[in-house]
C-alpha positions, 0 to 999 in steps of 0.5 A, spaced: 185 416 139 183 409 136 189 405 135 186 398 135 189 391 135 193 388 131 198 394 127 204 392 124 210 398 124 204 401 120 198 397 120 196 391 117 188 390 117 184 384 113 177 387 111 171 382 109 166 385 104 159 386 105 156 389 111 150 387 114 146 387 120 151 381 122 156 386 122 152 390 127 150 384 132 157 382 132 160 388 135 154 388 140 156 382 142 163 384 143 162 390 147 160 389 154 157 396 155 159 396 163 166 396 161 166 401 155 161 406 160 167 405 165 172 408 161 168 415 161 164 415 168 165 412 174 161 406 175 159 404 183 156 397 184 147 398 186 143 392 185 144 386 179 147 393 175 151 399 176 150 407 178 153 413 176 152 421 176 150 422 169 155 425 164 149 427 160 147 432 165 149 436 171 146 431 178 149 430 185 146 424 186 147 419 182 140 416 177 145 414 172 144 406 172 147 400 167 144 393 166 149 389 165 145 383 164 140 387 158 146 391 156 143 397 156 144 404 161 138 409 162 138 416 166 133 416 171 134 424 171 134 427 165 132 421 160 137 418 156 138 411 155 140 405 149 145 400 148 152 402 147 151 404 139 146 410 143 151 411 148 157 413 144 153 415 139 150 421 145 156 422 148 161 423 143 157 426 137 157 419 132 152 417 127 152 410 127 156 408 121 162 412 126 159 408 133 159 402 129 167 403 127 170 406 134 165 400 138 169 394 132 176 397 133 176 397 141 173 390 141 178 388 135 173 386 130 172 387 123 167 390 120 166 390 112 169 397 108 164 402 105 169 405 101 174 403 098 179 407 092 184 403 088 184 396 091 186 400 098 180 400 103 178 405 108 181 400 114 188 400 110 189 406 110 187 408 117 192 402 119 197 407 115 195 413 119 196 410 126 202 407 125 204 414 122 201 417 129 206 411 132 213 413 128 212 421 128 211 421 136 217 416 137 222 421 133 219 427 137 222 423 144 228 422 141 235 425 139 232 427 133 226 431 136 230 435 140 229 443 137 221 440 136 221 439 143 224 446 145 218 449 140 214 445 144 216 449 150 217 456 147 210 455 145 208 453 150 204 446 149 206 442 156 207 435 155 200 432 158 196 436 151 203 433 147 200 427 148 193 428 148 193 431 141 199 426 139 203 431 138 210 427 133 215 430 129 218 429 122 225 428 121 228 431 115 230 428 109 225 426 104 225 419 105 225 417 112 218 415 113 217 412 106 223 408 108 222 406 114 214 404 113 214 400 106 218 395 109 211 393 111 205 397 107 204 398 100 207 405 098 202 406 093 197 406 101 202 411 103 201 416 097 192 414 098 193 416 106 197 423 105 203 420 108 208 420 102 207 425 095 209 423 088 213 428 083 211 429 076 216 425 075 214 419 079 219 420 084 216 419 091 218 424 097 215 424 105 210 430 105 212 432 112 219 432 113 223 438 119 215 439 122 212 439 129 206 435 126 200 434 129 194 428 128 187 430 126 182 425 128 176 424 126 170 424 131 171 417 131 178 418 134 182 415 128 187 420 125 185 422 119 190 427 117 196 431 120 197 438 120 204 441 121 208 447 122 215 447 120 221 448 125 225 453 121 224 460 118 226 460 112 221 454 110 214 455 106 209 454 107 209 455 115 203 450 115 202 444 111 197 440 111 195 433 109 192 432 103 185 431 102 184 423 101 178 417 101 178 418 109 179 426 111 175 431 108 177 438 110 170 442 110 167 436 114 172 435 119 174 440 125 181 440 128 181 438 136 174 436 137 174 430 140 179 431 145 174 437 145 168 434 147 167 434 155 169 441 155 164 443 150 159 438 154 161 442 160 160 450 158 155 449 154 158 452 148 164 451 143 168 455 141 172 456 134 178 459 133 183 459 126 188 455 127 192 449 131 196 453 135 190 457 137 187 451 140 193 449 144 195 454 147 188 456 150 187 449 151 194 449 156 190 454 160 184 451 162 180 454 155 179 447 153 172 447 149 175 450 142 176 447 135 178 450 129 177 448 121 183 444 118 186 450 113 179 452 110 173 456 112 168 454 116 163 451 112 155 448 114 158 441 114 163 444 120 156 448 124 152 441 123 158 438 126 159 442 132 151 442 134 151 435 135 155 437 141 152 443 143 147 449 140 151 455 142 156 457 137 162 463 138 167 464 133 174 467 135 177 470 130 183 474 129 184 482 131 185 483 122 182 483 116 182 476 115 180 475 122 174 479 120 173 478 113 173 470 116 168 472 122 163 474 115 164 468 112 162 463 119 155 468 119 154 467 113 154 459 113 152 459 120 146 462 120 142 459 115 142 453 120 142 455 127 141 462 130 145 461 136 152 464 135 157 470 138 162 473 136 169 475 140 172 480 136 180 481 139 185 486 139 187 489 133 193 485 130 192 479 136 191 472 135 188 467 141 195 464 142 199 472 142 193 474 147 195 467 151 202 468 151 203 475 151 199 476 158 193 478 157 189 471 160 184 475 163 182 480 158 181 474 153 177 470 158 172 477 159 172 477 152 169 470 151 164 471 156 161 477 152 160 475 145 158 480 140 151 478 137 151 477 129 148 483 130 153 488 134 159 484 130 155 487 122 153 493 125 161 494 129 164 491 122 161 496 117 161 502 121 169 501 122 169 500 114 165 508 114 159 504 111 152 509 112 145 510 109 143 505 103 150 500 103 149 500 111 141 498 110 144 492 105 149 490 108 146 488 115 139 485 110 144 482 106 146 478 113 139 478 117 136 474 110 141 468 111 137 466 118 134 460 117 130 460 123 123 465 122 123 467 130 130 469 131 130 473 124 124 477 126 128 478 133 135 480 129 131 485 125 127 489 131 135 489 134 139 491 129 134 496 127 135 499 134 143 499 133 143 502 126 136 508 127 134 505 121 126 504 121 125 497 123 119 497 118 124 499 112 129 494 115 124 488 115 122 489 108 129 489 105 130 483 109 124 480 106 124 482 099 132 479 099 130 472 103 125 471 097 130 473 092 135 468 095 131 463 098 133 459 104 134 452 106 132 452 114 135 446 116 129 443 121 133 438 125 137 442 127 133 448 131 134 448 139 127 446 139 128 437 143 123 433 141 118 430 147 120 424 150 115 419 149 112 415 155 109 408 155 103 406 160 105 402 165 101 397 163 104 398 155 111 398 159 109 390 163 107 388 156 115 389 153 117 387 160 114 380 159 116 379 152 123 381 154 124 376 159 120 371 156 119 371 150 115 365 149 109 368 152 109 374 146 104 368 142 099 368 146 099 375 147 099 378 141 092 373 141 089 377 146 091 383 144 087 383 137 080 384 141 085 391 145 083 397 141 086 402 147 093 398 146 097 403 141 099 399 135 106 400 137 105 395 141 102 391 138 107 391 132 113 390 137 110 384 140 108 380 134 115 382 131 117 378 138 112 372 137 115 371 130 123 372 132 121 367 137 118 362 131 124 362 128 127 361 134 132 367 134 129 371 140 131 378 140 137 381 145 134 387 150 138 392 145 135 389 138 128 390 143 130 397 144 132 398 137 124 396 134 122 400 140 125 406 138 122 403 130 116 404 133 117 410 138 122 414 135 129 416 138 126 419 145 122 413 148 123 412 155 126 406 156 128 406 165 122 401 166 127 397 163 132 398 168 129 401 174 131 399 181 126 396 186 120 393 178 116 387 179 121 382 175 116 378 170 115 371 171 109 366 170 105 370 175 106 378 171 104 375 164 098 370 166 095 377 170 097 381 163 092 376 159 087 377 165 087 383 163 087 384 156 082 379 157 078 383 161 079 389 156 076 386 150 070 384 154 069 391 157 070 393 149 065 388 146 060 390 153 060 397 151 058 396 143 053 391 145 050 397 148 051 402 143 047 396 139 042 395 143 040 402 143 040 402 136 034 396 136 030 400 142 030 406 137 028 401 131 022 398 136 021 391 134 026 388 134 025 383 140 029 378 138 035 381 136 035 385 143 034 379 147 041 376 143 045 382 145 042 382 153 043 374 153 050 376 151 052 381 156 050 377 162 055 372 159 060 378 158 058 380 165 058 373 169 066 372 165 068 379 168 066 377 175 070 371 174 076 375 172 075 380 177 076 373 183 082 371 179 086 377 180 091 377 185 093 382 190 100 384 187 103 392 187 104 390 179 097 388 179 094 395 181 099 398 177 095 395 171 088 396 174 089 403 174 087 408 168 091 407 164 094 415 162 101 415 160 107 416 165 
């Protein structure tokens, strides 16, 4: 969890308005990437950088390398590089704006709100949530949090997960939190984070009171909520959770996912449970790749969310109807964006946490290894409930139009036609006929497909080499690569975007670089010529060799089209003098070439850019 600097009892943050690049660069700046790559993996010293086994993929030998001096990593196994934005970005599942606010809390900068509601900005309220998270922990190891404790054990929740879920308690009373906090924060702030609640009456009241209370983080890893189960019998409801405010959105957040994340990396897989304590009690015995929907069912905002980090989805629900009523609704929102998905059906009246507690480890564990497929859980379900004949058939369509990806429907068919003996030319025909009835949304950027990585020729990769180290030589580059027509217009476009920031005297930083590369490139260039061990560093020598060469392009680009020109003139037959102009200018072409030809030097790099220039 992000607690971030300068917090008061409850927080205090000073929010300027307006954000912009500004606001971009300046987190950048603050962030030394070797330091923030270090809290996650690590790093051992290789050369000017740092290497490590990369934890984007599985490797025994390190290819996972960081300059500090560009202030960029990129893995020489599987591909993978940026600046810090990218990499917690990759990590952690973020989009940008959520990099950008967990790189500027760790670094203590502020950045300005793209929210605000009532006077009372995203910043300040999560300031109030933290110190919230603060107070509550503070109550549970006291005098006051001794029956929370005793729950704690009986359910199980040692105490290394009390604190990596920051597991508080809040006291009874109506007003202990909101007297101990609005000596320091707004109480109207109090109401706007869900902290504190408001009669009709107007008479302000803490909304958790007598409950083991556990924070609900953001991606980001700020708390954005709490959930909490009350210590008492006699008290309902059992759970409670936080309202929704500016900042927690209950079908766009899962419970337990950051602290999720690595295990989720590591099986390949994420599993989704009903409730807290369901994630607890399977993450405190080694089943540490499970989240679960904070109070409401899963929604498709809750499947992009998850396929961020993985493509491989299994729900687990409970062993009753509401269990099986829940399983429909996943399928049914699911597989509209993603195929991938299974299904563990438990015992009849169990729950993950009874299967956990009550001794039956090991047969959860071999249920988790073999899901049902949406198919198998459609075809168990409705033949549990007696369906048959025509029900059955529109049952399963009904399911199988839902599938967004075209290829996985048509395999769903041909299997549930299998399971069910209905014919499959039957079969397909009712999921057509009602796919057009209802017609899906197939979200394209999320099927299982990797988009290709995109490689530079080595002497494309020289030419940003040069312009990254010497951004002085951009000018006369761009000069000599008007006449180029075989250098990509990416290129092209990335150092003329280099000459004119050098113009204005503001030279680009390695990640601003990499930033228009991938303008130009798309998300999956590869960037490891920017870091690889044992590269020729660009100086003097390198850029005057790209001149040369670009040089030599052009005139070879021109001899050629003399060639076609003077052909054209054989064929049109008197056209002597003409053809004598394009023959005089080859031999000038010629002697030029065989004059750059002697000034080239011997250098490895040299006959890199030599050589044809295919793509790496």
């Amino acid at each position: 969890m992000r607690l971030g600097p300068g917090v008061g009892a409850l927080g205090s943050v000073q929010v300027e308005r307006g954000i912009g690049q500004d606001a971009v660069e300046q987190v950048r700046q603050a962030t030394d990437i070797v330091e923030l790559i270090g809290a996650y993996v690590d790093l051992r010293p290789a050369g000017r950088g740092f290497k490590a086994c990369c934890p984007f993929h599985k490797e025994k030998t390190p290819s996972f390398h960081i300059s500090p001096e560009r202030q960029l990593f990129h893995c020489f196994g599987c591909g993978v590089g940026g600046d810090a934005f990218s990499f917690v970005m990759q990590h952690d599942g973020l989009t940008f704006p959520e990099a950008l606010e967990m790189l500027a809390n760790r670094a203590g900068v502020t950045i300005p709100e793209r929210s605000a509601q009532n006077g009372m900005d995203r910043a300040q309220i999560l300031a109030a949530l933290r110190g919230a998270v603060r107070y509550y922990r503070g109550k549970l190891r006291g005098a006051e949090g001794r029956k929370a404790r005793q729950y704690l054990d009986e359910r199980g929740v040692p105490q290394h997960l009390r604190d990596s879920y920051y597991i508080g308690f809040a006291p009874a009373g109506a007003h202990a939190l909101l007297d101990y906090a609005r000596v320091h924060v707004p109480t109207e702030l109090l109401v706007q984070a869900g902290l504190v609640g408001r009669s009709e009456g107007g008479r302000l009241y803490d909304r958790f009171r007598e409950r083991v209370v556990i924070p609900i983080l953001s991606v980001a890893g700020e708390p954005i909520g709490f959930g909490a189960r009350a210590l008492r019998g006699d008290v309902e409801p059992k759970y409670l959770n936080s309202p929704e405010t500016s900042v927690y959105k209950k079908a766009q957040i899962l419970f337990g996912l950051p602290q999720a994340r690595t295990g989720i990396r590591e099986q390949g897989q994420v599993l989704v449970v009903e409730g807290y304590f369901d994630v607890l009690s399977l993450a405190s015995n080694g089943i540490n790749y499970a989240v679960a929907p904070c109070g409401t069912a899963c929604t498709q905002a809750h499947g992009r969310l998850v396929l961020r980090y993985t493509q491989r989805l299994v729900f687990l629900f409970d062993g009753d109807a509401a269990g099986e009523k829940a399983a429909w609704r996943a399928l049914e929102v699911t597989l509209p964006i993603h195929p991938d998905i299974g299904i563990v059906v438990l015992p009849e009246g169990k729950d993950p946490d009874d299967m956990v507690r009550g001794g039956h480890l090991e047969q959860l564990r071999r249920l988790l290894a073999t899901p049902l497929t949406p198919v198998a859980f459609a075809a168990e379900s409705l033949a549990r409930a007696g369906t048959d004949g025509h029900p059955l058939i529109r049952g399963i369509a009904e399911l199988l139009a839902k599938v967004g990806n075209a290829l996985a429907r048509e395999m769903m068919v041909e299997e549930a036609a299998e399971r069910t003996r209905i014919p499959v030319r039957i079969l397909r025909q009712e999921v057509e006929r009602r796919g057009r009835l209802a017609p899906r949304r197939t979200d394209v950027g999320l099927q299982t497909q990797a988009a290709a990585v995109v490689r530079l020729t080595r002497f494309e990769e020289a030419l940003l080499q040069v312009v990254q180290a010497d951004p002085s030589s951009a000018k006369a580059l761009r000069e000599a690569l008007q006449d180029v027509p075989v250098v990509r217009q990416g290129i092209r476009d990335v150092v003329d975007w280099v000459a004119a920031r050098f113009a204005k005297a503001s030279p680009p930083e390695p990640a601003e670089l990499l930033q228009r590369m991938r303008m130009e490139f798309g998300e999956e260039i590869h960037i490891g010529f920017l870091l690889a061990e044992g590269a020729a560093v660009p100086n003097e020598q390198l850029r005057d060799d790209l001149l040369r060469r670009l040089r030599q392009q052009a005139l070879e680009a021109e001899n050629e089209a003399l060639g076609h020109q003077i052909q054209r003139l054989e064929a049109q037959g008197d056209q002597q003098g003409a053809m004598n102009e394009q023959l005089k200018r080859k031999q000038e072409i010629a002697h030029e070439l065989a004059l750059l030809s002697q000034q080239a030097t011997a250098t490895a790099v040299q006959k890199e850019l030599d050589a044809p220039g295919e793509a790496r």
